[in-house]
TORPA-4810 file (N, C-alpha, C, O; in nm, 3 decimals):
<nodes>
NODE_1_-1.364_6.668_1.727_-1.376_6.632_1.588_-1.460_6.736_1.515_-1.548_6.811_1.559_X
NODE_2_-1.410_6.721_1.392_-1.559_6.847_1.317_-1.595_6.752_1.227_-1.556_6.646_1.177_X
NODE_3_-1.747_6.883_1.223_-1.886_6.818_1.143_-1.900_6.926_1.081_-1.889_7.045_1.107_X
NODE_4_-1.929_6.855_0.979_-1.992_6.995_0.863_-2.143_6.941_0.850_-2.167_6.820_0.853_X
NODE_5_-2.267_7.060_0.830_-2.376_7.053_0.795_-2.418_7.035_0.662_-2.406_7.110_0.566_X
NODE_6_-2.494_6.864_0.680_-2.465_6.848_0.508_-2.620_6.810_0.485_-2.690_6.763_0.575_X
NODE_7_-2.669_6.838_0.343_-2.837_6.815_0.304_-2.819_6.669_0.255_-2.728_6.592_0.224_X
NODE_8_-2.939_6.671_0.264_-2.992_6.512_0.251_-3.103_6.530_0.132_-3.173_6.629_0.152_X
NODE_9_-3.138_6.450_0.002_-3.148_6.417_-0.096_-3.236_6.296_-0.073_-3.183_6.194_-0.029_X
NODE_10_-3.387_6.297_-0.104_-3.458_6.161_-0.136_-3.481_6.098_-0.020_-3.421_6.132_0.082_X
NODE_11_-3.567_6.000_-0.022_-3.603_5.904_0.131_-3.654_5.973_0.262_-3.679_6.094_0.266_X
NODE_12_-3.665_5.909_0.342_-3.705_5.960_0.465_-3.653_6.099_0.487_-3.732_6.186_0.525_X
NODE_13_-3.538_6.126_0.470_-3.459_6.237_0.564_-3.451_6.331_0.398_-3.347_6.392_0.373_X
NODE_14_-3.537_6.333_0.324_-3.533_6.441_0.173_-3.547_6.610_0.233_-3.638_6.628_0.314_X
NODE_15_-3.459_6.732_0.196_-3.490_6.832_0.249_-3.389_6.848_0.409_-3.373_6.961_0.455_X
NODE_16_-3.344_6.754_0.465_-3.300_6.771_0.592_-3.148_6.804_0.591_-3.070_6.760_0.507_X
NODE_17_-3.113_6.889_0.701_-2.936_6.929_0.710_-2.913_6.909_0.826_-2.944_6.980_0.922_X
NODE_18_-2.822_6.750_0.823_-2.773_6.723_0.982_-2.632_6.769_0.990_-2.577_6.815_0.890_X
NODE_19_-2.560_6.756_1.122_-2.417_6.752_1.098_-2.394_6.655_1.102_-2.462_6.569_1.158_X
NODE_20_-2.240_6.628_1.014_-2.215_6.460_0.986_-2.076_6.480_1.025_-2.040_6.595_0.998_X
NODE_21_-1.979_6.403_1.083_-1.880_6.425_1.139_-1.770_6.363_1.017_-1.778_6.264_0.944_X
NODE_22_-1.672_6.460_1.031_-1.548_6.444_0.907_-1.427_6.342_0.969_-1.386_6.313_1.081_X
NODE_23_-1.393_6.303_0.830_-1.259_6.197_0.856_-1.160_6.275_0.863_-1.177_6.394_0.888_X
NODE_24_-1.047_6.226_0.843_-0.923_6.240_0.880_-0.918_6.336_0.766_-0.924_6.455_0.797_X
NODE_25_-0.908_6.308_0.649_-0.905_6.430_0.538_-0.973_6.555_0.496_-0.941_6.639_0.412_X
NODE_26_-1.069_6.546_0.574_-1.180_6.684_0.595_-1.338_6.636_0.500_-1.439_6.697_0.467_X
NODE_27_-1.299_6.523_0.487_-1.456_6.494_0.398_-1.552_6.381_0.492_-1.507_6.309_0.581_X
NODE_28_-1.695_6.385_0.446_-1.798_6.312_0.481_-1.742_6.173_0.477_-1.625_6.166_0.441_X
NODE_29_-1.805_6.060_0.506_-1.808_5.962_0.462_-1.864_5.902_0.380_-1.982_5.928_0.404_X
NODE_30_-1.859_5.812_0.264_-1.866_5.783_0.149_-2.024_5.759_0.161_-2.104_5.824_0.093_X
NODE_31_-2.066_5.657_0.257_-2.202_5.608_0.281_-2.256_5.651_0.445_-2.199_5.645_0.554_X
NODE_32_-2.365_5.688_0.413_-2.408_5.723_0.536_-2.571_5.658_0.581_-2.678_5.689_0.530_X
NODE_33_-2.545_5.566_0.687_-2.689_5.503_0.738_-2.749_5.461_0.857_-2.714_5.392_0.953_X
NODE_34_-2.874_5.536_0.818_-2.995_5.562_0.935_-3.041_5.458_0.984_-3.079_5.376_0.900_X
NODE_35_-3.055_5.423_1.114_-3.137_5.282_1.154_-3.262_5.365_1.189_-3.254_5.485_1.218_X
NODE_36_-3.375_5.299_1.185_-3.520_5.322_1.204_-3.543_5.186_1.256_-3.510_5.078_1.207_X
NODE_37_-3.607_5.211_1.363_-3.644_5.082_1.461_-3.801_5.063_1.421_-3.862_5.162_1.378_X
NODE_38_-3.867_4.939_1.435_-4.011_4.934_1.406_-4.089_4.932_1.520_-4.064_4.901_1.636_X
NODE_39_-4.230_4.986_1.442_-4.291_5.002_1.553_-4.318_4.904_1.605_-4.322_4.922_1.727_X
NODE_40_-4.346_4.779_1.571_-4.402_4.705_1.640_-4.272_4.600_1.726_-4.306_4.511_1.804_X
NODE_41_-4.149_4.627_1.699_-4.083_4.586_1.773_-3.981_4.478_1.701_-3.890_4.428_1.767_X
NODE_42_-4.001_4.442_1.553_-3.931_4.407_1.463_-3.803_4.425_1.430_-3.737_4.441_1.533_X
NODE_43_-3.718_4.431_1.307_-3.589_4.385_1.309_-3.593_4.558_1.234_-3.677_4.596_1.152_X
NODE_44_-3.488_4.634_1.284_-3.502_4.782_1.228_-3.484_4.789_1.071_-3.427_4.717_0.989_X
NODE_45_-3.565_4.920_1.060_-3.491_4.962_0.899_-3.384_5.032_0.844_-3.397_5.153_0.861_X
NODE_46_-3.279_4.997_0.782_-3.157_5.095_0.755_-3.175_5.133_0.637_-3.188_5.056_0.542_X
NODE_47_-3.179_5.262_0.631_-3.193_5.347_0.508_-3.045_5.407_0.465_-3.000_5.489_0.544_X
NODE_48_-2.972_5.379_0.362_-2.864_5.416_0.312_-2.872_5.554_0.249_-2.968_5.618_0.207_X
NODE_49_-2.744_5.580_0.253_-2.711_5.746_0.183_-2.579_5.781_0.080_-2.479_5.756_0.146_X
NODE_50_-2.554_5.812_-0.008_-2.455_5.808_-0.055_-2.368_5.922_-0.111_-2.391_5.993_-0.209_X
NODE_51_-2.262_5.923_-0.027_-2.173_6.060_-0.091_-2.201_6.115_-0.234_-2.194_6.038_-0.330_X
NODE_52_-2.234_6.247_-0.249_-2.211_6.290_-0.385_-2.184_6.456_-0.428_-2.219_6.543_-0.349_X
NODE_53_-2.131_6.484_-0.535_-2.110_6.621_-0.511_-2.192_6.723_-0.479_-2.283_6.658_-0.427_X
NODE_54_-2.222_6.822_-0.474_-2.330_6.905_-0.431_-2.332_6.999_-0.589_-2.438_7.006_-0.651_X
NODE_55_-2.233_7.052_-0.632_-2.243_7.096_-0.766_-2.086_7.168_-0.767_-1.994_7.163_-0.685_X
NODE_56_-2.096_7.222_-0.869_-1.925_7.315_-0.918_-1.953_7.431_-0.943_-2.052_7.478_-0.999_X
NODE_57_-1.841_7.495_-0.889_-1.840_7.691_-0.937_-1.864_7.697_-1.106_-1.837_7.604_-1.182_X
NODE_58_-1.923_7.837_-1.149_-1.933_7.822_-1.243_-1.811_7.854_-1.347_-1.792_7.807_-1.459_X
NODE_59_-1.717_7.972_-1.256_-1.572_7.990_-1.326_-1.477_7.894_-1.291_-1.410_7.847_-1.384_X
NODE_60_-1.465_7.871_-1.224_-1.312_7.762_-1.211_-1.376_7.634_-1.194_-1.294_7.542_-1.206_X
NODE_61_-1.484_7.598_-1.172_-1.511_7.425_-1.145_-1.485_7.390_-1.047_-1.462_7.269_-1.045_X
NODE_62_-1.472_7.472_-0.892_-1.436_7.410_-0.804_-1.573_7.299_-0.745_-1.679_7.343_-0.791_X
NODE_63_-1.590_7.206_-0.683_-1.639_7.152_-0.595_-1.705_7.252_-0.503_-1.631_7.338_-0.455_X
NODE_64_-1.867_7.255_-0.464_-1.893_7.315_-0.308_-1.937_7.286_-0.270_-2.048_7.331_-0.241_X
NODE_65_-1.880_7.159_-0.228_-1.923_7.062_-0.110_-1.984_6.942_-0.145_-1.966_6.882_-0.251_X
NODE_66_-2.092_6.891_-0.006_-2.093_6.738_-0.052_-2.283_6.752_-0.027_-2.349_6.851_0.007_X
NODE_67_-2.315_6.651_-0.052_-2.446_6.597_-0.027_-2.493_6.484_-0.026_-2.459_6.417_-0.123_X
NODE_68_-2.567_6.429_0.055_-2.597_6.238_0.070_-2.736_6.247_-0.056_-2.815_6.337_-0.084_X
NODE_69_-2.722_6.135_-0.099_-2.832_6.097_-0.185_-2.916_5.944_-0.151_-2.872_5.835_-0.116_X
NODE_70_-3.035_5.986_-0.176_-3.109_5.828_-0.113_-3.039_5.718_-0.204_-2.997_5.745_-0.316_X
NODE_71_-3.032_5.603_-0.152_-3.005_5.520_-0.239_-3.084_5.359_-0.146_-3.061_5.282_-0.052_X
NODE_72_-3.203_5.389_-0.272_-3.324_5.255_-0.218_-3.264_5.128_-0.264_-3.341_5.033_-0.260_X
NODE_73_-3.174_5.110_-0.296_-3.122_4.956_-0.298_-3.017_4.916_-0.222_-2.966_4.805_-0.240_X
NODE_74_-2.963_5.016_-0.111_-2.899_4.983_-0.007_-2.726_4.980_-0.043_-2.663_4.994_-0.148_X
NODE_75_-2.694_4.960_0.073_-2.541_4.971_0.042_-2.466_4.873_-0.025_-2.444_4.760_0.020_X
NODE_76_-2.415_4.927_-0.162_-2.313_4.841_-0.241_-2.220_4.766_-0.164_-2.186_4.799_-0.050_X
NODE_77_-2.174_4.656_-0.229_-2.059_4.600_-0.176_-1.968_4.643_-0.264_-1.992_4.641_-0.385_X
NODE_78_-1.840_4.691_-0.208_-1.739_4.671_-0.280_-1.607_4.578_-0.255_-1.560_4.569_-0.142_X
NODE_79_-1.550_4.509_-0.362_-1.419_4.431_-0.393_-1.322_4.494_-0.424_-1.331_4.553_-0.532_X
NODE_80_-1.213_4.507_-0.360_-1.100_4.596_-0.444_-1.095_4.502_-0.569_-1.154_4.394_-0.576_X
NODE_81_-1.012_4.560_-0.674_-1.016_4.462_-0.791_-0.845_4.472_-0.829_-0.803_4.578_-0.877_X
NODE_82_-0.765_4.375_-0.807_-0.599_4.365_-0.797_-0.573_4.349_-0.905_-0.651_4.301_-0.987_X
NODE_83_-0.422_4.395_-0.936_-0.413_4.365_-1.050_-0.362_4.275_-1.086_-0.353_4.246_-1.206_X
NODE_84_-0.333_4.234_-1.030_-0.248_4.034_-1.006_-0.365_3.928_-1.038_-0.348_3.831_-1.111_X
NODE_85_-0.494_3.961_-0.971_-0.600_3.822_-0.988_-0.669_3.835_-1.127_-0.686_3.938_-1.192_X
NODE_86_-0.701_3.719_-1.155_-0.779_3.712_-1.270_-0.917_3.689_-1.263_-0.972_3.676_-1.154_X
NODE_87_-0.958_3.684_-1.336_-1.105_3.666_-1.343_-1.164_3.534_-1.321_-1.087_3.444_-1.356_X
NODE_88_-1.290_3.489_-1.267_-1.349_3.381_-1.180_-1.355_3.309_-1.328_-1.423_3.367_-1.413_X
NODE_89_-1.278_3.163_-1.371_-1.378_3.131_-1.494_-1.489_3.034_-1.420_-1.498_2.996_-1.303_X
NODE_90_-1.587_3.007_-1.559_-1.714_2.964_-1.593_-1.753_2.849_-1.501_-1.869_2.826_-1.467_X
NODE_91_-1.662_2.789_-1.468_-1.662_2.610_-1.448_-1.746_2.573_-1.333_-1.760_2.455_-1.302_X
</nodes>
């Protein structure tokens, strides 16, 4: 499998370049997260990370590359949102 060496942004791991192993399409994964075990033997800490661009060329706008960003409120949930369902009412 390949890994590309990607920087890390904010939180524990701010300043750091691990390799992160690529999907099927050649990119990172969307969210990326660290378990930290406690010291005293407690329930671990997971620190979340979140895909984001790294910046754009300045002539053509390409993309170069990716970078994780801290994200202290942890991993979003997401819902696909269909276009068939409607919205929850009030009741």
């Amino acid at each position: 499998m390949k890994s590309e060496n990607t920087p890390f942004r904010g939180g524990p791991l701010d300043g750091r370049v691990l390799p992160v192993l690529l999907g099927p399409t050649g990119h990172p994964p969307k969210w990326y997260e660290v378990p930290v075990p406690a010291a005293d033997g407690g329930p671990a800490t997971v620190y979340a990370y979140r895909r984001a661009p790294a910046g754009y060329s300045k002539r053509l706008g390409l993309q170069r590359g990716w970078v994780y960003e801290y994200a202290p409120g942890g991993r979003e949930h997401f819902t696909p949102k269909w276009p068939w369902t409607r919205p929850r009412s009030g009741s």
